[in-house]
Structure formats: structure tokens, C-alpha cells
Phi, psi and omega in degrees: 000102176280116139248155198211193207255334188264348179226104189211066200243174232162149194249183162220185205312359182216034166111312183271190200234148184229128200273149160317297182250154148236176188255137182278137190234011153327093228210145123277176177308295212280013177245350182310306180316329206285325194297344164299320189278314164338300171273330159289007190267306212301317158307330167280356127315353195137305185310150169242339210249080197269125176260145176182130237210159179278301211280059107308333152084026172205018176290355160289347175275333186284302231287292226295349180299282178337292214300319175305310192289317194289340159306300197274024165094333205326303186240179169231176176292294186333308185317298221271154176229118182253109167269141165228178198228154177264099157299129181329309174297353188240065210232335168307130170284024172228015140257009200279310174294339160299319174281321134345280162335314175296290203307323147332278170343282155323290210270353163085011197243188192231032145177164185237182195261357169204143191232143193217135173296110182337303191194152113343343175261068178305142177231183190337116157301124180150186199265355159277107170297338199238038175321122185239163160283173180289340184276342187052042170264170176287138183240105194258161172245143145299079208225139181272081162300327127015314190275321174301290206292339176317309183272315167325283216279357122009263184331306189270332163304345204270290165150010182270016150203171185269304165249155182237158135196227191208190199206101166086015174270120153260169184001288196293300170290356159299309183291346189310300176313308188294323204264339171331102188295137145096030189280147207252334207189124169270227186244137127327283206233142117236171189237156197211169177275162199181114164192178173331316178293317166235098176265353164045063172326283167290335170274341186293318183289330134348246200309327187300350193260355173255359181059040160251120176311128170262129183245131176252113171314154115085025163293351189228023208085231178191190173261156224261066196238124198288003197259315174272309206272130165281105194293342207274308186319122172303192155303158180263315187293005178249347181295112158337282196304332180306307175332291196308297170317321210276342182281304193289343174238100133357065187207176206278160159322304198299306214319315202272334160335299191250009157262005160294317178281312203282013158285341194263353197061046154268116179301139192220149188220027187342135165232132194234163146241005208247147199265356201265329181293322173292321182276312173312305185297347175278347184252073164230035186246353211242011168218158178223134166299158175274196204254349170275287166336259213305353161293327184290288206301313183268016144286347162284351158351085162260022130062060164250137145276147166281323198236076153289357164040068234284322193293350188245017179304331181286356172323109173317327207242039182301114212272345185269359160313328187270185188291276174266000000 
């Protein structure tokens, strides 16, 4: 795969393309503000490809960004590849397109190029993302995903998105989706966590036999939040053999990190807010590990996950109990 920082496009199962790295937009409150800028900074380095979600709580901060490069000539709307996600609570199909339509709204466009079902873990339908009981348990739903994807495909048959695909789906729910009588369109993508520590072997060669792209969450580890993230895994960007690599091609722990995934045709989605980090992680077109380095790299494999998403292990449809 020649890939180079002005063409790094990839193709997927339903005629279009998705560039290998993008940029990640996961914000809490004290990072939101960071974010207009964040992404016109990353386009003017290079990225096309910004992942960003409603229940994130800034695609008016994406959009307006998007919206500031294409005044200035920078980009055109075709250039930019926007993925957004179908929040759990919106999981009924005669709500899958009102969500959609907000995140349109929000982001100012009049379509976007892939919409991918969050999880696989529905919860209460409605406009509260995070439904709890009085009790402050989690309030989950009962949903024929099957019926969901029915409507994503609706939405693309409509022209409001270009591409579906899905999130955090393993193997059996992947397959539900595939085996679907009368499916009109398969998943593009899903994106699941995926790096050296976890490499995901086996869902990967999965999807590869169905031409589903693995776009990988989380490349560079994560952030240290006990309610989702598995603490006892060190840091990752701290692994002696990445150090070493990072010497011999003069380059950073992420650096070798994320040209590990993109060798493997892994979509990668590193989020930064730091204007410096965003530019580092974008300079991985200008070395390729040899295949002994990737031998290295995916021996390090402790087929741990970092984002256990520790509060829905009780989900009838919780996805990481299977193996892949």
C-alpha cells in the first residue's frame, strides 16, 4: 500500500474511500472549547478524515471548524470525510434518521460520509444518552438490530450519508448483520480498539474476508478513566521495544505505534488537542517498519483490552464476553 500524507485514501465494500488516519474528537467539558480549533489546525496539516459523534457534545465545534477551512479555500466539502455515530438511545428505526439529521444540523452539512452504529448495547429510547433507574443502574433496551441497520440503510439510500457501518461489534454481531435476510448494504467498517497491546487478530482477518475496514479507537492507548479504561495495563507509549523503534527511525512511541496499524490497513484515529501532537501523529507516511519490526510489534500482543466499557458488562448484548 504507497501511501503519502497528500493520498492516503483506502477503498471500502461499497465503491468509496476512507483516509487511514483521521482525526479523533472525543472532548469532555474542559476540552470542548479546545476543539474549533483542534480540527482546523489538523486540516491544515493534512487530515481529511475528522470521527465525531452527537453524544459527544461538539459537532457544532467540528462543523464550524470544517465550515471556517472550506471559506478559505483550504479544502472543499468532497475532501473532508466526516464519520458520526448513532447513539445507543436512538436505536428504534424510526428514530435512526431524526439522529442523523441533528448531527446534520449540528455540523451544518447536508451530508456526512459514514454513520456507524455505536455499540451494539441498546439503551432506553430516548433523548437522555445516559438513562439511569432510580437506583442509578443503567436502563438497557431490547432491539432487532437487524431493524436498526435497516434504517442506516434507508439514510443511505436518502443521500444523508455516503457510507454505514457499525462499532465495538463482535464476530456473532457482526455476523447477525451480515446473514441478514434481504441486506441491502454490508458494514463498511467497524471500528473497535486496536494497537500493539491489542491487536485483534482474529476479528481483524474476520472482517478482511467480508471487506470490512477496522478503523482502530484508542491507537495509542487511552485515557486513564476508571469507569471505562482497564487501569492494571501500563501505558502503552512507554513499551521499551516501541522506545527502541522510535530510535531507530527517529520517531516517536505513537509515531511507531500508529504506522503499525496503518501496515496492517488499519484505519487509525488518534485525538489530540495539542497542535504539536496532531502534527506528530500525522507524520507517518515518510517511514515503513520492515516485517521483522512488525513481528516484534505484534508480539507484544497481551490481547488486554484498555476500554472495557466496564459499566454495561452486564448487557445481554455486551460484546467483549466472546472471544472476537
Amino acid at each position: 500500500m504507497n501511501l503519502t500524507a497528500n493520498d492516503h485514501r483506502i477503498p471500502l465494500n461499497d465503491g468509496n474511500s476512507i483516509p487511514i488516519i483521521g482525526l479523533g474528537t472525543y472532548s469532555d467539558i474542559k476540552t470542548k472549547d479546545l476543539c474549533t480549533q483542534s480540527v482546523m489546525t489538523a486540516i491544515d496539516i493534512g487530515y481529511r478524515h475528522i470521527d465525531g459523534a452527537l453524544a459527544y457534545g461538539n459537532e457544532h465545534e467540528v462543523g464550524k471548524a470544517i465550515h471556517k477551512k472550506m471559506a478559505e479555500g483550504k479544502v472543499k466539502r468532497e475532501d473532508i470525510f466526516y464519520c458520526g455515530k448513532l447513539w445507543p438511545t436512538f436505536f428504534m428505526p424510526e428514530m435512526v434518521r431524526p439522529a442523523l439529521e441533528e448531527t446534520l444540523n449540528n455540523l451544518q452539512l447536508d451530508y456526512i460520509d459514514l454513520y456507524i452504529i455505536e455499540t451494539p448495547m441498546a439503551l432506553k429510547p430516548g433523548n437522555n444518552l445516559f438513562p439511569k433507574d432510580e437506583n442509578g443502574h443503567w436502563i438497557y433496551h431490547d432491539i432487532n438490530l437487524c431493524k436498526t441497520w435497516e434504517a442506516l440503510e434507508a439514510c443511505k439510500d436518502s443521500g444523508l450519508v455516503k457510507s454505514i457501518g457499525v462499532s465495538n461489534f463482535n464476530r456473532r454481531q457482526l455476523e447477525l448483520i451480515l446473514n441478514k435476510p434481504g441486506l441491502k448494504y454490508k458494514p463498511v467498517s467497524n471500528q473497535v480498539e486496536c494497537h500493539p497491546y491489542f491487536i485483534q487478530t482474529k476479528l481483524l482477518k474476520f472482517c478482511q474476508s467480508h471487506d470490512i475496514v477496522i478503523v482502530a479507537y484508542s491507537p495509542l492507548g487511552t485515557a486513564r478513566t476508571p469507569e471505562w479504561v482497564n487501569l492494571e495495563l501500563p501505558p502503552m507509549l512507554k513499551d521499551p521495544l516501541l522506545i527502541s523503534l522510535g530510535k531507530k527511525y527517529n520517531k516517536s512511541p505513537a509515531q511507531i505505534s500508529l504506522r503499525f496499524n496503518v501496515q496492517r490497513g488499519i484505519v487509525v484515529i488518534p485525538k489530540s488537542f495539542d497542535a504539536g501532537r496532531i502534527k506528530e501523529n500525522f507524520q507517518i507516511f515518510d517511514f515503513m517498519l520492515t516485517d521483522e519490526d512488525m513481528q516484534k510489534l505484534e508480539a507484544l500482543n497481551k490481547n488486554i483490552r484498555f476500554v472495557l466499557m466496564k459499566m454495561w458488562t452486564d448487557h445481554p448484548e455486551y460484546p467483549f464476553h466472546d472471544e472476537y
